[in-house]
TORKOL-4160 file (C-alpha; in steps of 0.2 Angstrom, whole numbers, padded with zeros to 4 digits, m for minus):
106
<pt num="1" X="0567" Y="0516" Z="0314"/>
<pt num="2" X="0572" Y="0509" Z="0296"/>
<pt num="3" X="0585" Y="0523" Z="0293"/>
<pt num="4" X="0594" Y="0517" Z="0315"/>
<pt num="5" X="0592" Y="0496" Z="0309"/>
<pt num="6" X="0602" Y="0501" Z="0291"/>
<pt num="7" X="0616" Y="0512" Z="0303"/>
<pt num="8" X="0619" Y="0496" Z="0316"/>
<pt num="9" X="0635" Y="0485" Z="0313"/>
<pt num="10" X="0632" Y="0466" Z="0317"/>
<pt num="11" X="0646" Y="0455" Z="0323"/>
<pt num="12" X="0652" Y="0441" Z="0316"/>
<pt num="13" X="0647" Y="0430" Z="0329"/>
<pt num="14" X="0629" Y="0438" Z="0325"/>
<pt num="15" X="0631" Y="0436" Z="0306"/>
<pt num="16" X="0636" Y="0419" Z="0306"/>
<pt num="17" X="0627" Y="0410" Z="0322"/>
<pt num="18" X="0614" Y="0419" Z="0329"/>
<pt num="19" X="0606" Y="0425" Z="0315"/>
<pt num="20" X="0606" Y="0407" Z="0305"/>
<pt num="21" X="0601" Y="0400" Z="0324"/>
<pt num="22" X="0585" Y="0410" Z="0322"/>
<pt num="23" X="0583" Y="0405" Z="0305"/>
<pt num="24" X="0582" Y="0385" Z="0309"/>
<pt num="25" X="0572" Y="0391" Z="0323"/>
<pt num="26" X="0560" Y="0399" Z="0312"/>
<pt num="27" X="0560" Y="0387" Z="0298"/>
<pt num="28" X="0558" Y="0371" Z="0308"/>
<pt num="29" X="0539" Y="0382" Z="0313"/>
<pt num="30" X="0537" Y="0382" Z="0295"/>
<pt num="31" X="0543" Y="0366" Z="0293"/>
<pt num="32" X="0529" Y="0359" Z="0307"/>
<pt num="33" X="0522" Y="0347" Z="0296"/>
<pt num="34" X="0541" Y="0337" Z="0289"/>
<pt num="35" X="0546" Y="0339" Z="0308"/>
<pt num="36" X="0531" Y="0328" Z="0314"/>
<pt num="37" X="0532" Y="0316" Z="0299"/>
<pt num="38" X="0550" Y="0313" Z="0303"/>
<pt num="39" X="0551" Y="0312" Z="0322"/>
<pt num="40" X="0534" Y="0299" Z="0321"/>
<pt num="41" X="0543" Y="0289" Z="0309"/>
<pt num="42" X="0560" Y="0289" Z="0320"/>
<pt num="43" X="0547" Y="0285" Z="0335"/>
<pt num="44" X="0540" Y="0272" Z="0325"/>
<pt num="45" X="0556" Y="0264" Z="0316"/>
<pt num="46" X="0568" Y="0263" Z="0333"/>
<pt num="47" X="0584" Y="0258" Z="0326"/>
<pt num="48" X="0581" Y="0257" Z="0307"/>
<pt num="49" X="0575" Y="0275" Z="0307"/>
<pt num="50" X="0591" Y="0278" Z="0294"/>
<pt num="51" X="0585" Y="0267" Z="0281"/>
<pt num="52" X="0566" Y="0269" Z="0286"/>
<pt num="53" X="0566" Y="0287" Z="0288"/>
<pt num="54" X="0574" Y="0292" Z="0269"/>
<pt num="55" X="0560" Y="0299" Z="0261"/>
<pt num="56" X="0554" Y="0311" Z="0277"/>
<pt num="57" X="0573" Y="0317" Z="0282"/>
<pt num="58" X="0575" Y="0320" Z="0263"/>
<pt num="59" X="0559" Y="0330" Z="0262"/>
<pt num="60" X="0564" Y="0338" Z="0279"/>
<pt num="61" X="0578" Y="0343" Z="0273"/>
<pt num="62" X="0572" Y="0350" Z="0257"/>
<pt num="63" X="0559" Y="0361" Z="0265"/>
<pt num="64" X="0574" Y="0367" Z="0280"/>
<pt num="65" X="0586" Y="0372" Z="0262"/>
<pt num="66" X="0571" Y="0381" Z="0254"/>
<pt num="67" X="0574" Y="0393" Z="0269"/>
<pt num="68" X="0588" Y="0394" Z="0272"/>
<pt num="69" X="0593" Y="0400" Z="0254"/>
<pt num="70" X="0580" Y="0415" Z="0252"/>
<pt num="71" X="0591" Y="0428" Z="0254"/>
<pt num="72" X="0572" Y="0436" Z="0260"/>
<pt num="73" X="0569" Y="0425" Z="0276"/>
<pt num="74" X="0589" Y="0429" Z="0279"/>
<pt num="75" X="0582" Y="0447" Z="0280"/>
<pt num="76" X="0568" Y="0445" Z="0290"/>
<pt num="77" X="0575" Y="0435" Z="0304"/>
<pt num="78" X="0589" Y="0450" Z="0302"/>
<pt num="79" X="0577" Y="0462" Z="0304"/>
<pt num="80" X="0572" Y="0452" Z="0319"/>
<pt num="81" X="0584" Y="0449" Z="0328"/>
<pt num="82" X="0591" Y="0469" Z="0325"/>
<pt num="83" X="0574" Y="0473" Z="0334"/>
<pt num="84" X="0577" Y="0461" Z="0348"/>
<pt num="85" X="0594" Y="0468" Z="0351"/>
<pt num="86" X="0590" Y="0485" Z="0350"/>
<pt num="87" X="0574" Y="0482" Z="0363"/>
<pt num="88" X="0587" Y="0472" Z="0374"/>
<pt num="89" X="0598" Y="0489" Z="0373"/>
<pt num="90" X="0584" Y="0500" Z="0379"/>
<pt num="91" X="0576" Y="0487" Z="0393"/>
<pt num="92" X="0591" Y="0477" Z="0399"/>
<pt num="93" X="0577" Y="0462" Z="0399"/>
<pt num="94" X="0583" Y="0447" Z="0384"/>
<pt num="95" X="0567" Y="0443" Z="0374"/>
<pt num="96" X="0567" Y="0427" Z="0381"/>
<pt num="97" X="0561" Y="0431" Z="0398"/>
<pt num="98" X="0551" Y="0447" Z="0389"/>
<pt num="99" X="0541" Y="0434" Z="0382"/>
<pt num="100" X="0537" Y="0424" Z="0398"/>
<pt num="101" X="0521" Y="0428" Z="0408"/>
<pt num="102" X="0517" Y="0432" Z="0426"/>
<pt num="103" X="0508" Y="0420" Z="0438"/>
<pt num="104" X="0491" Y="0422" Z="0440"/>
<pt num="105" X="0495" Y="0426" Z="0457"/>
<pt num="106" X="0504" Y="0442" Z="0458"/>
């Protein structure tokens, strides 16, 4: 399977939005902790959040970049999102309702 994902050309629109969308996506998961911190001291702060807020959009921030440039966690959510295109070639079904369950009642 390694030898078809090294074959397959992405698109630019691929390269350049999806593939960073999944990677904010992903690193805002990783990010959980910053993300609360920050959206409870916007919550908190109303107005003033932009000079309240400083220190938690700063470390935010920080934690979001540290992704962002691993060439590693690029690779990854590549790998990813090669995987989810490929399955959406074979099924005609787009991951995101893939993912989504059956009612109980069926």
């Amino acid at each position: 399977m390694e030898a078809a994902n090294a074959e397959i050309k992405l698109r630019h629109v691929e390269t350049d939005v999806l593939i960073p969308k999944m990677m904010r996506e992903k690193a805002k998961e990783r990010c959980a902790e910053k993300v609360v911190a920050f959206s409870h001291c916007c919550k908190e702060s109303g107005f003033l959040m932009v000079l309240k807020c400083r220190e938690e959009n700063s470390a935010l921030k920080e934690c979001m970049t540290q992704y962002y440039k691993d060439p590693a966690f690029y690779e990854e959510c590549k790998q990813e999102y090669i995987q989810e295109k490929l399955q959406y070639e074979r099924t005609g079904i787009p991951s995101k309702n893939r993912k989504q369950k059956l009612p109980a009642s069926m």
